[in-house]
N, C-alpha and C positions, 0 to 999 in steps of 0.2 A: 504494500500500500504506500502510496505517494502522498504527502503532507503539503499540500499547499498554503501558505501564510499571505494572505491578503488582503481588499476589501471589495465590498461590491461594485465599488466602482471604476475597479483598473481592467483598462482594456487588457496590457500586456498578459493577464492571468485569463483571462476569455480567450485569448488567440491558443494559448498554449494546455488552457482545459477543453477546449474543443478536440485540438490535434490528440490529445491523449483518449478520448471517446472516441476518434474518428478507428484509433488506434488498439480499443477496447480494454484499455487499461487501467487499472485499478486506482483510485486515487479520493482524496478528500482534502476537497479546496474551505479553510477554514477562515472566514470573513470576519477581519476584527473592525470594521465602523459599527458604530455605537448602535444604528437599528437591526444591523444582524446579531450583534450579540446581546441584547436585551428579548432577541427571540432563542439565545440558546441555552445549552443546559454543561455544564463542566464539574467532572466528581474524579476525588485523588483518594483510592482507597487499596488497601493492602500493596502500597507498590504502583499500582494501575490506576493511567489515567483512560475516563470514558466521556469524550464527548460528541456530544449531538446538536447538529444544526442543519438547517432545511430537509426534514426528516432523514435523516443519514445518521447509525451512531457508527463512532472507531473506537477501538481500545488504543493503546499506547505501545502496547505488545504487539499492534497489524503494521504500524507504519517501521517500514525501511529505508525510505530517505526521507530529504525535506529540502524544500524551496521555498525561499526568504523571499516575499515583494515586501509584507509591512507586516512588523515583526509585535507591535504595538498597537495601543487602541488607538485605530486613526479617526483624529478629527475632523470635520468640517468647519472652514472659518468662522462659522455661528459659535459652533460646539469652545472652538474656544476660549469664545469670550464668555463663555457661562461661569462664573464666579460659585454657584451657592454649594454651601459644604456636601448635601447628598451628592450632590455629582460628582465631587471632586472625589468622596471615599468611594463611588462605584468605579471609577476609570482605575484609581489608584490599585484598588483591593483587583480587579479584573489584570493589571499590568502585573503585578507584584504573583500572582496567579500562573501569568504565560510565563514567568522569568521557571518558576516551577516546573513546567511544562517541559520547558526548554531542556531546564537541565538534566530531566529523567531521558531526553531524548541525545542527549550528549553526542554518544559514541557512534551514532548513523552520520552517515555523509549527508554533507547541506551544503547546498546550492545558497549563499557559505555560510561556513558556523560562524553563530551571530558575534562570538568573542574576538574570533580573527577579523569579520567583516569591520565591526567600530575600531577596530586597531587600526585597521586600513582607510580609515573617514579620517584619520587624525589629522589636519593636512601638514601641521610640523614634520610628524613625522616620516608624511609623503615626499616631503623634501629632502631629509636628511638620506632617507633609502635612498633619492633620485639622482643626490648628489654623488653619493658613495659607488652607485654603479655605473655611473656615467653619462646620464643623460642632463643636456645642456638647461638650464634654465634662468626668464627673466631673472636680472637683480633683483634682490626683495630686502625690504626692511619691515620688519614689522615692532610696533614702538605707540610709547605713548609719551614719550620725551619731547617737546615741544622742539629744541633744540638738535638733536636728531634728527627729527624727521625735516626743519627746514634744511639743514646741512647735506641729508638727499639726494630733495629736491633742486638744490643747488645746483651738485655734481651732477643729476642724471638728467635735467632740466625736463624731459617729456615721460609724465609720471602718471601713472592709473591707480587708483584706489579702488579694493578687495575686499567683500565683505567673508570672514570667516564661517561664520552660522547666517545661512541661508534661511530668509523666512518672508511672511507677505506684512505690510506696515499699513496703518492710514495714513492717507496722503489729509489736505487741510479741507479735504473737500467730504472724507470721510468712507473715498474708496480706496482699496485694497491694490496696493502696489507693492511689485518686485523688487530691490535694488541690485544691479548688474554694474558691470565694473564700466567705469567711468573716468575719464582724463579729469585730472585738477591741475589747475591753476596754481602759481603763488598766491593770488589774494582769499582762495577759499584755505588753502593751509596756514594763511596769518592768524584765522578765525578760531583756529586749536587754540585751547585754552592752556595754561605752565601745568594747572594741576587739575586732577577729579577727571580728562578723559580718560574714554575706555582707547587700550592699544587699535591700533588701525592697519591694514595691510597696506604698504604701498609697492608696486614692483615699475623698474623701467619699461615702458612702453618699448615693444618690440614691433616692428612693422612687418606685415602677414601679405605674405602672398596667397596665401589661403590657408584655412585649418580642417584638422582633423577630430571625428568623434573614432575612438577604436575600442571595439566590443569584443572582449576576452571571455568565451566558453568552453570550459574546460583546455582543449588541444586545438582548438578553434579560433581563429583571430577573423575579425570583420573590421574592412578598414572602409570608411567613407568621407572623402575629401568636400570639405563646404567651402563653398566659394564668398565667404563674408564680405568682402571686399567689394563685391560687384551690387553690393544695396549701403546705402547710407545709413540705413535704419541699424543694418546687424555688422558694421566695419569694426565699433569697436569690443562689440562682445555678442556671437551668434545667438546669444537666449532670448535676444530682442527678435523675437524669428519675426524674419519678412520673407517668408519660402518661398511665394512668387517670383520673387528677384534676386532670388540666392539658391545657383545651382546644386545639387548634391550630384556626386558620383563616386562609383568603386575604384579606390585603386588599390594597387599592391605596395604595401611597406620598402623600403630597405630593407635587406636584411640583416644590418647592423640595429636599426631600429626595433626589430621584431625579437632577435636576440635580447636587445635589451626588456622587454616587452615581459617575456618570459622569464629573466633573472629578476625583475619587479614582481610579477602575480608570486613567483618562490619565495621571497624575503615576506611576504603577507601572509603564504599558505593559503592562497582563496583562488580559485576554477573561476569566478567571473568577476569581469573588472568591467567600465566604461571609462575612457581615456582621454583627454586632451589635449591637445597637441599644436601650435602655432608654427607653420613652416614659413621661414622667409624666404623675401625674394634671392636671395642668394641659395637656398635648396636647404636652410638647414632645418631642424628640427626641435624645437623647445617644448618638453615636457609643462603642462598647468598644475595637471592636477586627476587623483582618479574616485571614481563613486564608485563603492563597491554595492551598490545597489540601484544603481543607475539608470533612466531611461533606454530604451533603444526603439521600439515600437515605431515612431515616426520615421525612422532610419531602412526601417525593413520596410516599410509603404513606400516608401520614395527611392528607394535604388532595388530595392527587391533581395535583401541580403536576408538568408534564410537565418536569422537570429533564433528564432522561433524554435527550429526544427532542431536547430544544435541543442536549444536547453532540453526539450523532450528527451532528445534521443541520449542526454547526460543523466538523466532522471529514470530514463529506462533501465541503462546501463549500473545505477547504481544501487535502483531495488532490490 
């Protein structure tokens, strides 16, 4: 039995619970947003876990692997801003619950073990592996030194700022905005305060001839080149997607790159990675940064890279 961790609303876990039914395979996709699991039922007894959801029960004892999309009770922007105490001890007592879950399920292979995967989110320590094996990367200073960080700015003079913990904000109007990385100026860096900020990422702005997303499953690399450059909208950071006017296509790595690629997913111990990657116009190759839980769905629609088939057919392979 195949353990799916997700919610009801990710496509990626629909593409890939289909192909497993097309495939007539055994499995149980377990939904943690909050209205699928206020319809479910979870009991820890003698050792064994049993649970049921959308008439389906498993023991703990059926499942032999497991695939991580969302490991936790996933929110809804609403759901977050609910303050009152009952909710906060159901999400808490329900997380504190799967942390349980998890650990009886330890020693099966997961599509990756959650220990390894947040080890691999850490992005300090994305660097310091990245550095160590070789691959090139922006300058970065990360600092909450007022005096530092203009000193920089100074030397590297074309400078973007990073946000480490990704998440949605209100904007003054009271909707829901991203922050994506963004060139600063001197006069917005004057604005840092001597004392009380929080540290800030800054790295030298690298100029792209195009970038890459690179999707590591298992023995599997999926390399898809984005043409940023060629839309205004997504030149200085492709999450601003304008996919109208920003090409994707497959290409094949170096293979000095892909080598490295492979010494990086080892130093993690984690089968899938999603990767970033800024190539300049001179051919080189600058490591960002990697999500070991990462999108790719929008990747396999638009160049048709079987991402899909690989994670199945890793899931098969490891039941």
């Amino acid at each position: 039995m195949i353990l799916i961790l997700s919610d009801k609303f990710d496509r990626h876990a629909d593409i890939v619970t289909n192909k497993l039914l097309s495939r007539k395979e055994d499995f149980f996709r377990f939904d943690l947003d909050v209205e699928s699991l206020k319809k479910s039922s979870i009991n820890f007894e003698g050792g064994i876990w049993t649970i049921k959801q959308k008439d389906k029960t498993i023991t703990s004892n059926q499942i032999k692997c497991v695939w991580v999309r969302r490991p936790f009770v996933e929110l809804t922007l609403q759901e977050r801003e609910k303050t009152d105490a009952d909710f906060k001890i159901w999400k808490g007592e329900w997380n504190k619950t799967l942390i349980g879950l998890y650990n009886s399920l330890r020693n099966l292979p997961w599509l990756n073990p959650l220990r390894k995967s947040f080890k691999a989110e850490n992005k300090y320590l994305q660097m310091e592996i990245a550095h160590n094996i070789g691959f090139k990367m922006p300058r970065t200073l990360i600092s909450n030194n007022r005096q530092k960080i203009l000193e920089f700015y100074s030397k590297e003079k074309d400078v973007v700022l990073k946000l480490m913990n990704q998440d949605f904000y209100k904007d003054e109007k009271g909707d829901l905005k991203g922050i994506y990385v963004n060139k600063l100026n001197k006069t917005s860096l004057l604005k840092f305060k001597e004392f009380g900020e929080n540290p800030i990422v800054l790295q030298k702005y690298v100029p792209k001839m195009y970038e890459v997303r690179y999707t590591v499953v298992g023995k599997d690399h999926f390399v898809c080149k984005i043409d940023s450059q060629k839309s205004e909208i997504s030149k200085t950071d492709w999450r601003r997607y304008d996919i109208p006017n920003t090409p994707y296509s497959v290409i094949t790595p170096p293979e000095r790159i892909k080598c490295l690629v492979c010494d990086f997913m080892k130093k993690f111990e984690i089968e899938f990675g999603a990767l970033d990657f800024i190539i300049t116009p001179e051919n080189e190759w600058y490591f960002l940064e990697i999500n070991s839980m990462g999108q790719w769905l929008w990747i396999e629609d638009l160049v048709n890279l079987k991402i899909s088939d690989s994670i199945v057919l890793w899931l098969i392979e490891n039941k």
